[in-house]
N, C-alpha and C positions, 0 to 999 in steps of 0.2 A: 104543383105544376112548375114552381119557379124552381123549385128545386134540381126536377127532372132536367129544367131547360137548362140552370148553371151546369149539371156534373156533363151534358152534353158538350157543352162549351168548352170546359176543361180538358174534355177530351180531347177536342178539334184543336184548342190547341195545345196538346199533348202532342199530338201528332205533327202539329208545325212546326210544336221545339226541334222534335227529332227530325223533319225531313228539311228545316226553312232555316234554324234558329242555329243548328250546327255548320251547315256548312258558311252559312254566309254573316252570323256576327248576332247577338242580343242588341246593338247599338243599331243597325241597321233594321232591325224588324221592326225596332220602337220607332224608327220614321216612316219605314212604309204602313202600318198599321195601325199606329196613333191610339185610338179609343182600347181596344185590346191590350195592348203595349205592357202596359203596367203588368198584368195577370200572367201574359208568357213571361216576361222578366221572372214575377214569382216565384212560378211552376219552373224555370230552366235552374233558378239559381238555390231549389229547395234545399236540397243535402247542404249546401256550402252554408247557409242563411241559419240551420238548425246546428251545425258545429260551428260554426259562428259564434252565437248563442254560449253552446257549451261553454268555450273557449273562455268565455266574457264574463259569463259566472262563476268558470273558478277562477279567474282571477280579483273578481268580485270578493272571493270566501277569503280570498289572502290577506287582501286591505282589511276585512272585518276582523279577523284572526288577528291583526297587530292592533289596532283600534278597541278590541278586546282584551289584553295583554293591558292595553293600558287604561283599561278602565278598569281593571280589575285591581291593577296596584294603585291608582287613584282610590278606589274602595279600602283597598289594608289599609290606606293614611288617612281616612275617615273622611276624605276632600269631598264637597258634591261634582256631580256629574252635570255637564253643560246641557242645557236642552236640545240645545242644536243636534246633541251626539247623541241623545237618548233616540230621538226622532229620526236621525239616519240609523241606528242601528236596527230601530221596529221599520224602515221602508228596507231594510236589505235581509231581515225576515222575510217581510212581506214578498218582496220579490223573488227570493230564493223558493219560499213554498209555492209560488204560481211558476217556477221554471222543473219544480218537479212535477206537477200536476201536466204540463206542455211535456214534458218527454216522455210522461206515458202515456197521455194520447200523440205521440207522435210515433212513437212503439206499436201499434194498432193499427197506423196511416200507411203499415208496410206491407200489408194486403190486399192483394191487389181483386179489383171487382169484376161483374158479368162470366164469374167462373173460371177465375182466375186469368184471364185473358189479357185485362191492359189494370193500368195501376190506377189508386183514388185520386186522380188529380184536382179532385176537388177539395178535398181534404190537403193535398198538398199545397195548394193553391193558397189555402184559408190557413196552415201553419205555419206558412214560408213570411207572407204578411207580418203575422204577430210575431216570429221570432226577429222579423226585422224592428220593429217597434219596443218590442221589450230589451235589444241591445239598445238602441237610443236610452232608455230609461237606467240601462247599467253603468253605462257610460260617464252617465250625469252622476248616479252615483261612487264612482269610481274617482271620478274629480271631487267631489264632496268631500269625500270622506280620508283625503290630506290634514287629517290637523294638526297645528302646532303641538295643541293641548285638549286637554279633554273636561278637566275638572278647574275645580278653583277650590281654596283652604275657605272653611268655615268656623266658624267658633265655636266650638263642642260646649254648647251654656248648659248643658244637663250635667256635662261630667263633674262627676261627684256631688253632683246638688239635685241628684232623684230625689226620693221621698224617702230619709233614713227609714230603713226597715226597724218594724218595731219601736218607732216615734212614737212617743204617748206626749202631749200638751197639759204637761202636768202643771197648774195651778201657781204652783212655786214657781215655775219659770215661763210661768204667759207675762206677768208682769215685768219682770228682766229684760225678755224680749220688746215685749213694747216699747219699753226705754229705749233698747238700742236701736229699732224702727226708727227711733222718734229722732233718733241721735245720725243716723244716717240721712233723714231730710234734712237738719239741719247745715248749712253751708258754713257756719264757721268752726264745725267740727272734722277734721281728715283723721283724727288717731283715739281708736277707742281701744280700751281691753278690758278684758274678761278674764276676772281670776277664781280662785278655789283648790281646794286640797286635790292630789290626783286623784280620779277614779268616781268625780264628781258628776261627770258629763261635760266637762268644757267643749272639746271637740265632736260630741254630737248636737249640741247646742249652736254652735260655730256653724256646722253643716245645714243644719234645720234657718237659720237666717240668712245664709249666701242661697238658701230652694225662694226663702220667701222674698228675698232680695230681687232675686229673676220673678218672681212670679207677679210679682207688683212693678215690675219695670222702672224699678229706680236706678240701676245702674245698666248699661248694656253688659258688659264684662262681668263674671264674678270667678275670679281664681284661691286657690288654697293650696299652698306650701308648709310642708312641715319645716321649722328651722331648728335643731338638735343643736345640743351647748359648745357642739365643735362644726358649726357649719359648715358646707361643700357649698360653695356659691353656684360650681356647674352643676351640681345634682341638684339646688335651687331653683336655676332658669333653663334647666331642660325639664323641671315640671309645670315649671308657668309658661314655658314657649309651649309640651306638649298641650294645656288646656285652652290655647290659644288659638292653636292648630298653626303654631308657627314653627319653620324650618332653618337649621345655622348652615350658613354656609362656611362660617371660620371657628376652629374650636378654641381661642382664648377666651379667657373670663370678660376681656375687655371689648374682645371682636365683636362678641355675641350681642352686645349692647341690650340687655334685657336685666331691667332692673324693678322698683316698685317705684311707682307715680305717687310723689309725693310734695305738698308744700301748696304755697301760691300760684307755679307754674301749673297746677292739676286741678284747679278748680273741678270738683266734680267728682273725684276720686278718695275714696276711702281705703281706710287700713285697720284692721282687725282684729287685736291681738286674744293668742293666750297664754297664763301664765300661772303658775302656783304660787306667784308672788307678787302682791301685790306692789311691792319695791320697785320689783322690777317693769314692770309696766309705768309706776309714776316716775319715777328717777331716773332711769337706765332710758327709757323709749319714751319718754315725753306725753305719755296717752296723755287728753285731753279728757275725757270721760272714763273711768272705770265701775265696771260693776261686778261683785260678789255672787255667784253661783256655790246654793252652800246645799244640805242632804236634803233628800225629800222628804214629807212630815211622814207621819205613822202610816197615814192611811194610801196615801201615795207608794209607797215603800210595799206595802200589803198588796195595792193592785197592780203593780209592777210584777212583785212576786207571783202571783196566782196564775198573769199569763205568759213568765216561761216558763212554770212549773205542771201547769195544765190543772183542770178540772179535779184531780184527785186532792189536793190541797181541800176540797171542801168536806171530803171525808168526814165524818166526826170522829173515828177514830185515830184520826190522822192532823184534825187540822188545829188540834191545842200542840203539835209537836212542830209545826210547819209553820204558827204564828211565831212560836219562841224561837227559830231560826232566821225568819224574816228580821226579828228585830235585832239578833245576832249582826248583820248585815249594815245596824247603823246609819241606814239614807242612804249610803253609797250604790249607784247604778252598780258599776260594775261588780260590786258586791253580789248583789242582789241575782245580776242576770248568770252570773258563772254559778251561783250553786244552784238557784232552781233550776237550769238547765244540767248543772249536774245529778239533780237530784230524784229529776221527771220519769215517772214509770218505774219507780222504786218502789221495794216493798217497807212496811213500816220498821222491820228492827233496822235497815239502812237511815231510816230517816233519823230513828232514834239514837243513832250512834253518831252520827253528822251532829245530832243537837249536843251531845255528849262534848264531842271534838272541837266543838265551834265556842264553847264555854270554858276552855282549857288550852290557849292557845299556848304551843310548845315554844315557840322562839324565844329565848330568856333575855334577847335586847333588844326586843321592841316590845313601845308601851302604847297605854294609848290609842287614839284611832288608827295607828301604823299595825298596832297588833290586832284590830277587829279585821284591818283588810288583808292581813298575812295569812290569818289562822283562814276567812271565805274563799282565799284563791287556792291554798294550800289544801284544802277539800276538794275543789274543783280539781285540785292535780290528783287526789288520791283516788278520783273515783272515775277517773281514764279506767277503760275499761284494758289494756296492756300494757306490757314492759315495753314494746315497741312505741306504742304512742306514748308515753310518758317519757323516754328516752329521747324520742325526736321534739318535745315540748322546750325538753332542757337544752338540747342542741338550737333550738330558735331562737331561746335567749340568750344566746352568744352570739347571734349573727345581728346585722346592722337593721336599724331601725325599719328601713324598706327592705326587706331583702326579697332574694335570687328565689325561686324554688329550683331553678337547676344548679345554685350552690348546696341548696340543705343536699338536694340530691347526691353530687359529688361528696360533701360530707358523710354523709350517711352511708354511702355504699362504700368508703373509705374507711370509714368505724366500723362495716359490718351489724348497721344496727337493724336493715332488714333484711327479715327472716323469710324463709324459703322464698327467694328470687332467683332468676339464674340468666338472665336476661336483661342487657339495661333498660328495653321497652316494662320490662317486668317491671324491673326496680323505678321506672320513672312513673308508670300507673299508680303502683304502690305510696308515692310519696304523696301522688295530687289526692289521692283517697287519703293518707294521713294528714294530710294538711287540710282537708273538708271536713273531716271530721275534728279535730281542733278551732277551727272555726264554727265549727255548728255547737260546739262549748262553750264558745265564747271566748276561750283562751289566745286566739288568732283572729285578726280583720284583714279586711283587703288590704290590700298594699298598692301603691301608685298606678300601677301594670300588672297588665292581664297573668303575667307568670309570676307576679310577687305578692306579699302579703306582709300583713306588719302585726306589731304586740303594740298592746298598751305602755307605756313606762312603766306603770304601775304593776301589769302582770309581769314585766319582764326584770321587776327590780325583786318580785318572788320567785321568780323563775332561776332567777345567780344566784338567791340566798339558799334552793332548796341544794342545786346542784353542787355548790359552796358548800354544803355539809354531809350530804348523802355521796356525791362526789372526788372531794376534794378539788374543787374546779377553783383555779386561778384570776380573777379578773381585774380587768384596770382601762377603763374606757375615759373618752370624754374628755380630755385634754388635760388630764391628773396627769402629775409627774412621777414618774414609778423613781426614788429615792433610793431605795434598795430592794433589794431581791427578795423573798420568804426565806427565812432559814433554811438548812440543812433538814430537819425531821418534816418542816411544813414540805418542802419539793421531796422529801423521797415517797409521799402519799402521794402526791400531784397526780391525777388523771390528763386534766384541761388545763392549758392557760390560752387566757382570749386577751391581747394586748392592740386596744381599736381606740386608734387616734392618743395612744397615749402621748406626753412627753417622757422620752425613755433616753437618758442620759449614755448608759455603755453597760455593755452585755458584758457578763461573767467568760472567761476564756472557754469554761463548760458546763454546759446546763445537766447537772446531775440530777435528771428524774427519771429514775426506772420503768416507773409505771405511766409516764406521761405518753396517753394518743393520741392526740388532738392538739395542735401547737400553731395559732394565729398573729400573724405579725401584722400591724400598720403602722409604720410610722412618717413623718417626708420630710426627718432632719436626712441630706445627703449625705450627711459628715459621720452617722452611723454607722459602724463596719461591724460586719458578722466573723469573728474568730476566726480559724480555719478548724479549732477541735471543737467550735461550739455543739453541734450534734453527738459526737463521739459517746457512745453510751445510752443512746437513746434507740433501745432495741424497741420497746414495743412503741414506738408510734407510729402511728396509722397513716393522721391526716397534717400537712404540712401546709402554711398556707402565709406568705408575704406579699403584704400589699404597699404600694409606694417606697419602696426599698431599693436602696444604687446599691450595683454589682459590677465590680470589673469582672469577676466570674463569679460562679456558684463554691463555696466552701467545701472542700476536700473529704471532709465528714460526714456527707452526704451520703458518703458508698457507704456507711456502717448502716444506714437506717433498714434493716433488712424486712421489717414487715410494713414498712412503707406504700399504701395503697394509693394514697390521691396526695398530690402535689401541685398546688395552685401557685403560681405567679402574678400578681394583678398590677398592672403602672406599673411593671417594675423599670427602672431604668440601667441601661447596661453603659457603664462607663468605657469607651476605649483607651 
């Protein structure tokens, strides 16, 4: 009945808008009529009151649309998101879904009733209302949602201190560990290290104590830097600003003011080393505490082995051939996990020729444990299942300790080392699937950044030897002074030379290597000049690549390189 009595109402004044409300004002009716007042206003002002509305929503979607933009690059840089903005973004949801729900019954309110005769003014009545109430509510949201900012930087404490995949808490190194535990409470210790032969586990040992470091809340911070025998100070503190979630606003070394906390000034702050020497940790870095990280015993070594090799190790047919490999392997982790992994899912005359090979190591200058870990990596290389991944293995072990995957790329597609691509989407799927697969060998670990990955020292010091002979690859890294050149017969084999961070005194007027395709330069003496015939002659090379090199121009010999594919530039500096 009340019903009946509202839509009558609505009518009558339906009919006052039109005969009362027109000619003589909506201000005017709301004094003579008072009590009603409100509902004619309504019903007169419905159309305007629902595009109103519209109006207000979208300009609502636009502020969320930018508000979104920058929440969204707030999320690439790992920053959290402000509460305040989470909760305006779910009310301008919220609102948006009840403004589409209102325009479809407002869509419906356009039929008119008693047979089509006069329109729902009841319905107009009751949408004209709520779209004036729900613009109030936009409004407010509209003002809101000005902000400065959105996010704030956090301290990414997980990065790199998950839970090493494939940690085992092997017995030899629970007590190690506890030591250094014990050496981190302690307050008059700031500088410890950890040494051992490569290939030992220092750095997943490292890793596994900055998890347990956060997980026991002794330190708030826990960061790791690699430091290499030629350090980059900015490639140092743009990985300790990145785990920090800190941003430079100046790029000198001195700007950036990000260094290690250390001394009396840092009460509370530890340092961490590691080192294949233990010299150098006591003499050189002043460590306070060192401790020895040396192979795992037999039976640690055995159960290591069995789970990257899998279940079939227990064969009996199989597992007197897969024990005498295991001990092949010597204690050494990385030993151990590249060839069971290389080995997994093998049939037995593989396993038996791997034992064969592993007892006869071919390198005639290394002795020693340098030759048990030469002969287990250099199996790990031979049982790549292609010339494509075995070729891109030996290319990684030329490139820098962190490196690019869109340098191997550039390389690689410059070498022509992968095969049927024809597409650089092609050839960049192709590399991340080779570079997964090297990793899932073990031959490759992550690297600092989501598009890089890194080598062990240890793999990548077999990685130059294999290339060095199977290749004729040149190398000279690490802040060694390159004194003279290779003879005449050594560069007319030359494939590679990789020259990264050398000190390199003065180039030859012309680099005679015919077969040389692959030619990396870094050096940052300015005073270094490139010939103008130094190229001349160098038909087949491919890939061309100077890094920190001054140029008043590029060297005139340039134009001979005719199968010239990829040509890098990196810091170079151009003299005027």
């Amino acid at each position: 009945m009340a019903g009946i009595l509202l839509s009558v109402a609505c009518m009558i004044a339906g009919y006052l808008i039109e005969y009362l409300v027109a000619p003589i004002g909506p201000m005017v009716v709301e004094y003579l009529l008072g009590p009603i007042a409100s509902a004619i206003t309504c019903i007169y002002y419905y159309k305007s009151n629902c595009q109103g509305l519209r109006r207000e929503i979208e300009k609502l979607m636009l502020v969320s649309e930018r508000v979104k933009h920058m929440v969204d690059e707030a999320e690439r840089n790992g920053e959290e998101i402000e509460s305040d903005v989470q909760k305006w973004l779910k009310s301008v949801r919220e609102i948006i879904e009840e403004s589409n729900r209102f325009f479809e019954v407002e869509a419906n309110a356009q039929r008119r009733i008693f047979c089509g005769l006069f329109p729902n003014f009841n319905s107009h009545y009751q949408l004209s209302k709520k779209a004036v109430e729900m613009v109030k509510i936009v409004d407010e949201l509209q003002e809101d949602g000005r902000f400065d900012r959105v996010s704030y930087s956090v301290t990414p404490r997980w990065k790199g201190f998950a839970p090493v995949e494939g940690y085992k808490a092997f017995d030899s190194r629970m007590s190690t560990s506890r030591k250094i535990m014990a050496a981190f409470r302690n307050e008059s210790i700031t500088t410890i290290g950890v040494y051992g032969m490569g290939g030992v586990g220092k750095t997943t040992l490292l890793k596994e104590l900055g998890r347990l470091a956060l997980e026991n809340k002794l330190f708030d911070d826990v960061v790791m830097a690699t430091v290499t025998q030629n350090p980059e100070l900015k490639k140092i503190q743009g990985e300790i600003a990145d785990k920090l979630g800190l941003r430079f606003d100046e790029e000198s070394v001195a700007g950036r003011a990000v260094g290690i906390p250390y001394g009396n000034a840092h009460k509370g702050c530890k340092i961490l080393l590691a080192s294949r020497s233990l010299d150098v940790l006591s003499t050189e870095m002043d460590a306070q505490k060192t401790f020895a990280v040396g192979v795992l015993t037999d039976q640690e070594a055995w159960d290591l082995f069995k789970k990257m090799a899998g279940d079939s190790v227990e064969d009996p047919d199989l597992q007197s051939t897969a024990v005498e490999i295991a001990k092949e392997c010597a204690g050494l982790p990385v030993a151990i996990v590249t060839v069971a992994r290389a080995l997994r899912n093998k049939n037995s005359f593989e396993w038996k020729n791997a034992s064969r090979q592993l007892k006869r190591p071919n390198s005639r200058n290394i002795r020693g444990m340098q030759a048990v870990i030469y002969s287990t990596l250099e199996l790990s290389y031979h049982q790549l299942e292609s010339e494509e991944l075995k070729s891109t293995f030996l290319l990684c072990g030329l490139m820098n300790y962190n490196a690019s995957i869109q340098d191997l790329l550039k390389y690689g597609m410059g070498l022509g080392l992968l095969q049927d691509v024809y597409t650089t989407e092609e050839a960049r799927d192709r590399v991340y699937t080779l570079v997964r697969n090297l990793k899932a060998s073990c031959l490759l670990v992550d690297g600092t950044s989501t598009d890089g990955f890194g080598m062990h020292d240890v793999v990548r010091d077999v990685a130059m030897s294999i290339a060095s002979r199977e290749n004729h690859v040149f190398v000279v890294r690490d802040d060694v002074e390159l004194v003279e050149w290779p003879d005449e017969d050594t560069l007319n084999k030359c494939t590679a030379i990789s020259l990264q961070y050398c000190d390199i005194r003065e180039l030859p007027d012309r680099l005679r290597c015919p077969k040389l395709k692959f030619f990396y330069m870094g050096c940052e003496d300015p005073s270094l000049k490139i010939p103008e015939n130094f190229f001349k002659g160098l038909n087949a090379l491919k890939s061309l690549t100077h890094c920190k090199s001054a140029f008043s121009c590029l060297p005139s010999s340039l134009c001979f390189l005719g199968s010239l594919r990829t040509l890098c530039l990196i810091n170079v500096c151009w003299e005027m």
